[in-house]
C-alpha positions in Angstrom: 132.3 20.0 114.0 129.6 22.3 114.3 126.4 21.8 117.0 125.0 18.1 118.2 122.1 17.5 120.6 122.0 14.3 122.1 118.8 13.3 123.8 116.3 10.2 124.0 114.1 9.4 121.5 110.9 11.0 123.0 110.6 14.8 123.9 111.3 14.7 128.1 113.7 17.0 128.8 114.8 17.7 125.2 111.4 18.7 123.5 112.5 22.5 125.2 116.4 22.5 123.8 115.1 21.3 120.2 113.0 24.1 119.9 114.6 27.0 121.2 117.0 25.9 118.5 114.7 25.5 115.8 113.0 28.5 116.6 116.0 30.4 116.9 117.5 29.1 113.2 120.4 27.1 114.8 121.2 24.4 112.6 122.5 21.3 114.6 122.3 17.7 114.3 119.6 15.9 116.8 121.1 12.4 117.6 118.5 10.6 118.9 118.5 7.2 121.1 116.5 4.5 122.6 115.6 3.8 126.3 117.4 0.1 125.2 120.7 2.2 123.8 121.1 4.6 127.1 123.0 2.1 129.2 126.2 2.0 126.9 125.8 5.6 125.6 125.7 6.7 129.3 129.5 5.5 129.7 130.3 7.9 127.0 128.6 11.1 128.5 131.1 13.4 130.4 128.8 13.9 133.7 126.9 10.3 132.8 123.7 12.3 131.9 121.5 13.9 128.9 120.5 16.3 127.8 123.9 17.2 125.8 125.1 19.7 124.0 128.2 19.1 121.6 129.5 23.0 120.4 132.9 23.9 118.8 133.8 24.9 121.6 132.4 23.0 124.9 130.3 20.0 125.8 127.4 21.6 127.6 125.2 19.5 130.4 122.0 20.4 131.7 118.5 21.4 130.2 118.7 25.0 131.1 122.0 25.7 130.3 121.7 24.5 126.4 118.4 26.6 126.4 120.1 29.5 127.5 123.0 28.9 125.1 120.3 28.4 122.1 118.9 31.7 123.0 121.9 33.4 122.9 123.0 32.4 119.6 119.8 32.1 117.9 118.0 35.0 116.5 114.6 35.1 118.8 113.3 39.1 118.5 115.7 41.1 120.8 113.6 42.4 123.9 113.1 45.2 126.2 114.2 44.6 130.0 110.4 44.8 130.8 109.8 42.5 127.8 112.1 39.9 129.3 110.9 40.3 132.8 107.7 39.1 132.2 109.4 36.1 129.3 111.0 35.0 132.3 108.3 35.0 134.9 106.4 32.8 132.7 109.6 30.4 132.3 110.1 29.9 136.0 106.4 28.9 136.0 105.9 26.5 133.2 109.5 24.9 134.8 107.6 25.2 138.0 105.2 23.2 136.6 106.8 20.8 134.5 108.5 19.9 137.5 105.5 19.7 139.5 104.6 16.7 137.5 107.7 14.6 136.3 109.0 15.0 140.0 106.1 13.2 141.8 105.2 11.3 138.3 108.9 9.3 138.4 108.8 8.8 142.3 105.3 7.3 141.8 106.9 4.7 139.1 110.2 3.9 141.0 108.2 3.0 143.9 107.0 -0.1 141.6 109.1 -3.0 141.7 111.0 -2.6 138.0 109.9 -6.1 136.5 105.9 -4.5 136.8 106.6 -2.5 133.7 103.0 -2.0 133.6 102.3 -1.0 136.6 105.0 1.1 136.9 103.7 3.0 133.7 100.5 3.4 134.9 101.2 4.5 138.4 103.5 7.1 136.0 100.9 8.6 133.5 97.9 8.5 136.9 100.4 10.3 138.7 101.6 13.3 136.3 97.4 13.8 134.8 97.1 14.2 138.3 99.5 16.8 139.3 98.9 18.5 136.0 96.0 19.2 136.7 96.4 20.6 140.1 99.2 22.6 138.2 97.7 24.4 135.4 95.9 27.5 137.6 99.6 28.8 137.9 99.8 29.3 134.6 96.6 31.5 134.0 97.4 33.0 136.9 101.0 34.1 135.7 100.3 34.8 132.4 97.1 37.3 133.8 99.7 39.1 135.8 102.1 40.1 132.9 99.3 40.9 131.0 100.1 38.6 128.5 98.5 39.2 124.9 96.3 36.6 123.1 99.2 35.9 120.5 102.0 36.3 122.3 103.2 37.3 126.2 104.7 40.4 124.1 103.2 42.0 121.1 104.5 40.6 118.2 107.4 38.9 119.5 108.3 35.5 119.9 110.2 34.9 123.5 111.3 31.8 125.3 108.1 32.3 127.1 105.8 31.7 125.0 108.0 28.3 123.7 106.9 27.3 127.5 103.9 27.2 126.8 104.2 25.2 123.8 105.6 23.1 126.1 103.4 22.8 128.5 100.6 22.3 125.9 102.4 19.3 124.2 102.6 17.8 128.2 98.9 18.5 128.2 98.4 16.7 125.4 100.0 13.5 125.7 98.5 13.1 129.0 94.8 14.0 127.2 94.5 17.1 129.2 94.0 19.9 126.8 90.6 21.0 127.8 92.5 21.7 131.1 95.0 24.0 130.0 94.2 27.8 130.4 92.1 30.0 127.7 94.9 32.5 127.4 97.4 29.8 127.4 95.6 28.2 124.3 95.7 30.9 122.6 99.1 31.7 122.3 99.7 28.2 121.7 97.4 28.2 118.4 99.1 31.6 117.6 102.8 31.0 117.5 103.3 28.1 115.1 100.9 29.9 112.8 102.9 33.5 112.9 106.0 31.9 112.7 107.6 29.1 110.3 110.5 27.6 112.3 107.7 26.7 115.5 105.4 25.2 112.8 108.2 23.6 110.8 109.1 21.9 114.2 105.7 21.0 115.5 105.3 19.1 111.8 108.9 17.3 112.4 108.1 16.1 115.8 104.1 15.7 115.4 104.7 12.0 116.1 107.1 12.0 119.2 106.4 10.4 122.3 106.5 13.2 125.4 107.3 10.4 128.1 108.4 6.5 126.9 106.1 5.2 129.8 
C-alpha cells in the first residue's frame, strides 16, 4: 500500500506534514483536493477531517501526529537531548504562532455572512497580516534564547525546528510580510534549502502553492 497524504490543495495545515516527509526521504503519495471536492471526500475520512495519513499499518489524524510519525521514520540527523530541547522550543513557538494567526484569521472570516465570499476573504488575509505581525517578536526572541546559529538552530544539522521556520517564512510570504520576519530567522531560512537537496527539491515542487485558498 505503502504511505498516502491526503490534504487540500493549498499548503494550510499540510505544507508542515509534506515537508518533514520530503526532508526526511519518505516517499509517499500527496493526494491533493479542492475546496469544491472536500464535502464528498469528507464522508470518507474516518474522524471527518484532514490532514490524513494512510500507512501500512494505521490511518493517522491530526497535524502533529503525522509530523511526529515523519520524523520518526525519516532520516533527519539524529540529535543530542540538548540538541532536541532547543528543536522543540522553537516548534512550540512557530505552532504558537501559526496558531496565533489562523485562529483569529478564520473567526474574523466566519463572522461574514458566507455568500460575501469577498468580504469574507478580506476580513481573512487583514486579520492574519495583522496578528502576524504582532507574532513574529516571539520568534527572534526564541530563537536568541537557544542560541540558535545563522544556518541552522544546531550546527550542521537539520531538525524539525528549523522546517518551522520554513514554515513560518512561507506564512510570511503569502501574506507579503517578509521584511517582518526576524534577521536570524531569515537566515536560516536562506540556509537550509541551499545545504540540503530534499528542502530545495520541495520548495521547487511547491513554489506555486497557495498557503491559504482565501
Amino acid at each position: 500500500m505503502g504511505v498516502e497524504f491526503i490534504y487540500f490543495d493549498f499548503h494550510g495545515l499540510g505544507v508542515m506534514p509534506r515537508m518533514v516527509m520530503a526532508a526526511g526521504g519518505i516517499e509517499f503519495t500527496d493526494n491533493r483536493f479542492s475546496m469544491a471536492q472536500w464535502g464528498e471526500l469528507k464522508k470518507t475520512m474516518p474522524l471527518g477531517q484532514v490532514p490524513l495519513l494512510k500507512t501500512d499499518g494505521l490511518d493517522i489524524n491530526q497535524s502533529n501526529a503525522i509530523i511526529n510519525w515523519a520524523v520518526r521514520n525519516g532520516d533527519l540527523p539524529k540529535l543530542s537531548c540538548e540538541e532536541a530541547s532547543k528543536s522543540d522550543m522553537v516548534v512550540e513557538t512557530c505552532r504558537e504562532v501559526f496558531n496565533g494567526v489562523r485562529l483569529p484569521a478564520f473567526g474574523a472570516m466566519m463572522a461574514i455572512a458566507e455568500d460575501k465570499k469577498e468580504e469574507r476573504a478580506a476580513a481573512f488575509r487583514d486579520t492574519a497580516k495583522a496578528k502576524l505581525t504582532e507574532q513574529l517578536p516571539k520568534i527572534e526572541t526564541i530563537l536568541k534564547h537557544v542560541g540558535a546559529g545563522k544556518e541552522s538552530i544546531n550546527a550542521e544539522k537539520l531538525c524539525l525546528g528549523d522546517l518551522y521556520l520554513l514554515n513560518i517564512g512561507l506564512l510570511a510570504y503569502d501574506l507579503g510580510l517578509c521584511d517582518s520576519v526576524p534577521a536570524a530567522a531569515m537566515s536560516i531560512n536562506k540556509a537550509t534549502p541551499d545545504k540540503n537537496d530534499r528542502v530545495a527539491a520541495f520548495f521547487i515542487k511547491e513554489k506555486d502553492t497557495k498557503y491559504f485558498p482565501f
